[in-house]
Structures are given as C-alpha cells and as structure tokens.
C-alpha positions as CSV (number, residue, x, y, z in Angstrom):
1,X,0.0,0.0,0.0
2,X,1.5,3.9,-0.7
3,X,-0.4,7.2,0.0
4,X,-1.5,9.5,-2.8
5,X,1.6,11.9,-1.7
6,X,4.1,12.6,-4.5
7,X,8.2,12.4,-3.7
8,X,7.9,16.4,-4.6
9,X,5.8,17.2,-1.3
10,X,7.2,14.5,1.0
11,X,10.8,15.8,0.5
12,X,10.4,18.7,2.7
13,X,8.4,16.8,5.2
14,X,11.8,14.4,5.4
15,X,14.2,17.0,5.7
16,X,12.0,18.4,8.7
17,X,11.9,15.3,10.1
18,X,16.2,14.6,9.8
19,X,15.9,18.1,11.4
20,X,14.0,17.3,14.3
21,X,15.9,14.0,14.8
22,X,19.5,15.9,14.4
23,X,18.0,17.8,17.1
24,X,17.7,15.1,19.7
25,X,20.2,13.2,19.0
26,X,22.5,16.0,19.3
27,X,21.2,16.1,23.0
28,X,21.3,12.3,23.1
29,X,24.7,12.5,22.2
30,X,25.9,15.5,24.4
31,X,24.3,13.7,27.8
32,X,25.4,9.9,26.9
33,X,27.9,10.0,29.3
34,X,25.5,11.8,32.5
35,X,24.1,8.9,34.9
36,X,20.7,7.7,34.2
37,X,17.7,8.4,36.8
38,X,15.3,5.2,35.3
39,X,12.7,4.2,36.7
40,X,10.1,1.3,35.8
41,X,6.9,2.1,33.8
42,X,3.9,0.2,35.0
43,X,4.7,-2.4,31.9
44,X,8.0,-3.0,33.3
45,X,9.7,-1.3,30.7
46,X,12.5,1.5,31.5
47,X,12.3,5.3,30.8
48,X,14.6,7.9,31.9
49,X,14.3,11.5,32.5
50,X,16.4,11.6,29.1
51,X,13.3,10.4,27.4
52,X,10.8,13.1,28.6
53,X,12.6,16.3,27.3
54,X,12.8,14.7,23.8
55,X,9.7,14.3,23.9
56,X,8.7,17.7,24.7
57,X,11.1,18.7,22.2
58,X,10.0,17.5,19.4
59,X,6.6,17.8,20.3
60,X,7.1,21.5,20.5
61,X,8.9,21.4,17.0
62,X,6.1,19.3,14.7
63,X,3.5,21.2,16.7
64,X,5.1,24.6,15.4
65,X,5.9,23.3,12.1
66,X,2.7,20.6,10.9
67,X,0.3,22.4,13.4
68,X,-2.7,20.7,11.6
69,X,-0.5,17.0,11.5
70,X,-1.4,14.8,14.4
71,X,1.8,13.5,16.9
72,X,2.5,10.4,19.3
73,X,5.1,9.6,21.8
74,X,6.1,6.8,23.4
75,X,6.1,9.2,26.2
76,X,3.5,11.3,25.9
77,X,2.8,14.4,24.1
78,X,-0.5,13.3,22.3
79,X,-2.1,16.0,20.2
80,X,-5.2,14.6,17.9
81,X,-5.3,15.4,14.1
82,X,-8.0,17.3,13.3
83,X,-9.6,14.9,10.8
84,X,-9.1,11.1,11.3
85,X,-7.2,11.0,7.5
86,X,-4.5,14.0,8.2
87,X,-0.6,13.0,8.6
88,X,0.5,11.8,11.7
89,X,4.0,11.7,13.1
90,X,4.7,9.1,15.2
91,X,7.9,9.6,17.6
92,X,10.0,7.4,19.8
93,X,12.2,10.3,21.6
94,X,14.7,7.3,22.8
95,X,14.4,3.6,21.2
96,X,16.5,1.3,22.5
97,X,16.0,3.1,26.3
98,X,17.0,-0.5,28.4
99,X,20.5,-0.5,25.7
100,X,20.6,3.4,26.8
101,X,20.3,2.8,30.2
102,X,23.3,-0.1,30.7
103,X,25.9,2.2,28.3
104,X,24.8,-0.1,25.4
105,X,25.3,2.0,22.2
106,X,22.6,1.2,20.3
107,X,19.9,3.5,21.1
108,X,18.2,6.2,18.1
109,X,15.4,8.8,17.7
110,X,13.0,7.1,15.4
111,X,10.4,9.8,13.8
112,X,7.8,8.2,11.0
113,X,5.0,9.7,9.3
114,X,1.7,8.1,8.6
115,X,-0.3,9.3,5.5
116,X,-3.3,7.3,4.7
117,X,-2.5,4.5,7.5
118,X,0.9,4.2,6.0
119,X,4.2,5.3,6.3
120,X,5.5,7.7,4.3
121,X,8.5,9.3,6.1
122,X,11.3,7.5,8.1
123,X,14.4,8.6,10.0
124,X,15.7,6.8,12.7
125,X,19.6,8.3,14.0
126,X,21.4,6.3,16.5
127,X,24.2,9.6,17.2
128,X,26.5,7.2,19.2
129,X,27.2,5.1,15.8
130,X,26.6,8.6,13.8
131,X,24.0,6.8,11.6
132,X,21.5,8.6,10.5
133,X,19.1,6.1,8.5
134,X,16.0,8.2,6.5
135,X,14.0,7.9,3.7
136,X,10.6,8.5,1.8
137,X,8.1,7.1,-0.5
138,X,9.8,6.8,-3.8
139,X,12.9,9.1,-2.5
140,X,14.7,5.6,-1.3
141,X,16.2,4.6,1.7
142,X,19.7,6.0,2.9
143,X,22.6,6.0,5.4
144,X,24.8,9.1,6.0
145,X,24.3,9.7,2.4
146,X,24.5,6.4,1.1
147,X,21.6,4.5,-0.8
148,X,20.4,1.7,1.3
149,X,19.2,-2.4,-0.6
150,X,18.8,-5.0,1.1
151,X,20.4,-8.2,1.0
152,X,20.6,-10.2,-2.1
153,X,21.5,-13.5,-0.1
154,X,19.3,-15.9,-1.5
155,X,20.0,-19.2,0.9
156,X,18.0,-18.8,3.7
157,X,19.8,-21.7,6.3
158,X,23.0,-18.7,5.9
159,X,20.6,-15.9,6.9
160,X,21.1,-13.6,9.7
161,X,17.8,-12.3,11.1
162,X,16.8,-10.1,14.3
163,X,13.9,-10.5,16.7
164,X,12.9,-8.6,20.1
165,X,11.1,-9.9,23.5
166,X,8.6,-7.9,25.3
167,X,10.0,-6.8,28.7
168,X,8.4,-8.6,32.1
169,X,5.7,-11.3,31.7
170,X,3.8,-11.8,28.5
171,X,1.3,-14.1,26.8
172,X,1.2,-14.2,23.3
173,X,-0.1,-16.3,20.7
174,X,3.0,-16.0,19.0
175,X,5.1,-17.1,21.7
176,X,8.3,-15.5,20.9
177,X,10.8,-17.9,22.9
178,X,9.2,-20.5,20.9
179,X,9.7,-18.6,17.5
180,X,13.3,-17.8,18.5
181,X,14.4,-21.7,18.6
182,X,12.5,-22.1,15.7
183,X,13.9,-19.9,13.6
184,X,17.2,-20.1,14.7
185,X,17.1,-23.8,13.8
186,X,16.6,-22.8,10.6
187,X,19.1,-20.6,9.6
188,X,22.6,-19.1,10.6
189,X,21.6,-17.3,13.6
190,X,19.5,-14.9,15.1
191,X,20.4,-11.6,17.0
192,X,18.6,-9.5,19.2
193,X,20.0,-5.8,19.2
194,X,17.2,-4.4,21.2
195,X,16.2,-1.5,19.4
196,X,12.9,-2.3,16.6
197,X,13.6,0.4,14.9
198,X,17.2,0.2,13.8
199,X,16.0,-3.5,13.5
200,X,14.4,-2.4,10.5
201,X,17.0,-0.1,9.3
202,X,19.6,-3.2,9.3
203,X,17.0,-4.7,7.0
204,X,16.8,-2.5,4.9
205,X,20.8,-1.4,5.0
206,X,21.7,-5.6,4.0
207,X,23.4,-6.3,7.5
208,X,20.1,-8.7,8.7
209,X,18.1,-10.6,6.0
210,X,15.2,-10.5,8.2
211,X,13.5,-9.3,11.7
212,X,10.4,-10.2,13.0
213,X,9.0,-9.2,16.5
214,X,5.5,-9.1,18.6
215,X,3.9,-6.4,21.1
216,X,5.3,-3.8,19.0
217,X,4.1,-0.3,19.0
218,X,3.3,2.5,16.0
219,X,6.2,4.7,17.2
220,X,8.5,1.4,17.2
221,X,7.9,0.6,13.8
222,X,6.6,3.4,11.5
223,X,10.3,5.0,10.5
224,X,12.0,1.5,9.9
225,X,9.2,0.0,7.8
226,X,9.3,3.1,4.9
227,X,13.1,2.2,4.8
228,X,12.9,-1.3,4.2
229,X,10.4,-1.0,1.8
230,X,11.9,2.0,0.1
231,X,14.8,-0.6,-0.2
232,X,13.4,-3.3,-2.0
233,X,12.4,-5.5,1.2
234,X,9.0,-6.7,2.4
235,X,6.9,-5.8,4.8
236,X,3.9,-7.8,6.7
237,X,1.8,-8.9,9.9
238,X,2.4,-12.5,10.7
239,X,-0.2,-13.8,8.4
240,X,0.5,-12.3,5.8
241,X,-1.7,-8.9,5.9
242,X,-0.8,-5.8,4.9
243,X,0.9,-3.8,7.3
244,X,-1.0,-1.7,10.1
245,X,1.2,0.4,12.3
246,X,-1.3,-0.6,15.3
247,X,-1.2,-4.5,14.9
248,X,1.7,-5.5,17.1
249,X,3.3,-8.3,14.7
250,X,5.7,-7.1,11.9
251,X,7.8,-9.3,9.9
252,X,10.6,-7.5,7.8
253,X,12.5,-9.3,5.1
254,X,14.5,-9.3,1.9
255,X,11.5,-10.4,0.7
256,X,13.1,-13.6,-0.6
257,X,12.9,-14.7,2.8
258,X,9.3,-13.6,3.3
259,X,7.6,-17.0,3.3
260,X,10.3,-19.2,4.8
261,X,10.1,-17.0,8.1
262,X,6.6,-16.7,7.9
263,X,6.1,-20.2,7.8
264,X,8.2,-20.8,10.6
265,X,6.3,-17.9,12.9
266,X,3.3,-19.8,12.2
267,X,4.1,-22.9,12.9
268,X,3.3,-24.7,16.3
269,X,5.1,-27.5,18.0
C-alpha cells in the first residue's frame, strides 16, 4: 500500500523530520555519558528522565511546524489530528531506552509519518554510531548519504535475522521464545540488538536478512518499515496482511525470505 503523496511534497516533510531527529540526538549525544535516573513504567519497561525532554522537544517542533499534523510519543505528548485521515507523526524520543540505560550503544530517535494508514516518512539516528538512516516514499532509503538495498542472499539456512522480546511477563499467541528456537534452527543465527527500529533499518541497509517481533508499538515501527520498503524488502503482519502500524506483529524481510520466516512464525510444536 502507498499514500497519494508525490516524492515532490514528502521531501520537505523528510528533511524536517532529519531536522527534528539531528535535534535530539544532538542532546542524546551530548548527555550519553550523564548517569541515568530510570525508573520502571507500569509495563516494566524503562524510561529515563532523558526520554521526557525529547519528547517535549520535538513535540514542540512538529507542533510549530505541521500544526494541523497529528503526533505520538512513546512518552506522551499526544495531540489529535484534526480529521481522522490527516498525517501523523509518530515519535519514539529514545528507542532502545533499556540499551541506553546499561551504556549499550545502540539506542536512536525514530520519527515516522503516517499518511493514509501508511508510512511515508522515516528517519531513525542512533548519534553514538553517527548513523542517520531516513527515507521516503519513492525518495529511497539512505545511510549518512549512502543508498540503502537489502540483501541479495538468496539461501535462507546462511541468513542472519533479528527479533525482540517484550520486557516482564507476556502471553502471546506467538510465543516468541518458541519462535526464536525455531527460527534459529533454521538458519545461521539470530540476533537481538534491542532496538525495533534500527532492526528495521539493518534490514533495509543488507546487514540482517530478516526481523520479525511481537507487542510492538506504532512509534517502534513506523520509521523502519518506509526504509525497508523503500529498499526493495518486504513488509507484513504474521499472516501475511498488509501492514498496520497498530497491529503489534511485523515481519521485515528481503522479501526472498518472506515465506520461509513466515512459515516458521506460524508454525506450532
């Protein structure tokens, strides 16, 4: 699925995206070293009083800039659209906030616009790695100026693919534990980075073939899946349906690797 947006009038809404992101994860960057102040969410998931500022701040900067677009945070911030079928940016002010919070470097600002119940916009920039991923519907998919494909690899027991877990106790009728030995039987092994997001961007950069994951969120996903499709890779729910920012199971592949995985993730026993 694509929106009815031509490349001509999303390329200013993705350089004022990479500007927003630049902006946070120049203050990303500048406090990686402070000590964290984390505490648990009610989920049992992490945030940090790093997370709340970047919020604000780029709440403040879409809602000066695309006053009539809607915007979502992870962390609040919620202002409504004012008709159900206008743009909405969906933000994640610090993906990756458990790596952030243990010194791990791979953490990013993922910003994504929906058009249409699509996404149309992507940048995700992980400042510690200085990569700044971002892309648009027929503008491609990119890396610090570089155009992004994925991988061409073909044999699918040498892939390398990418999956996350849900943080504290979770019931799923995917049960991803079960997925994960799976899958990893089946091909050259499986990683799990801990950020969705640049998940996705590998995917669409060639380093992973493939990433699936479950419990996801809009703001997790909505950058990363414009760049993998703008990079020639597929994108789907579990079972095969098109892809809806608010269902909580993505696969991401090559798309030579599509129905392999898929029939793995759907398998029981």
């Amino acid at each position: 699925m694509t929106s009815s947006l031509s490349p001509s009038t999303l390329e200013p809404l993705l350089a004022l995206a990479r500007q927003a992101a630049s902006l946070a994860a120049q203050n990303l960057a500048a406090r990686w070293d402070e000590p964290r102040d984390i505490h648990i969410k009610s989920d049992e998931s992490l945030v940090t009083l790093i997370d709340s500022p970047y919020v604000k701040l780029l709440f403040d900067f879409f809602a000066t800039h695309t006053p009539d677009y809607g915007f979502l945070g992870e962390e609040g911030g919620i202002h409504e659209a004012q008709k159900n079928d206008q743009p909405y940016w969906y933000v994640d002010p610090v993906d990756g906030t458990s790596n952030m919070a243990h010194g791990f470097p791979w953490s990013c600002i993922s910003i994504g616009l929906v058009v249409e119940g699509q996404p149309v916009v992507g940048v995700v920039n992980n400042p510690i790695q200085n990569h700044e991923f971002y892309g648009a519907q027929g503008l491609g998919a990119w890396l610090n100026g570089r155009r992004l494909h994925v991988s061409r690899n073909a044999d699918f027991a040498r892939a390398l693919l990418a999956t996350g877990f849900p943080v504290g106790p979770h019931a799923d009728r995917f049960p991803n534990l079960d997925n994960f030995g799976r899958v990893s039987r089946a091909v050259h092994s499986v990683r799990r980075p801990g950020s969705a997001a640049l998940d996705l961007c590998c995917v669409a950069a060639g380093w992973f073939d493939g990433f699936w994951e479950i419990n996801l969120k809009p703001w997790d996903t909505a950058a990363g899946v414009i760049l993998v499709r703008e990079a020639g890779g597929t994108v789907t729910g579990f079972e095969g349906d098109a892809y809806d920012p608010h269902v909580p199971y993505i696969i991401a592949t090559n798309a030579q690797f599509h129905a392999p995985l898929q029939a793995l993730l759907l398998k029981r026993g």
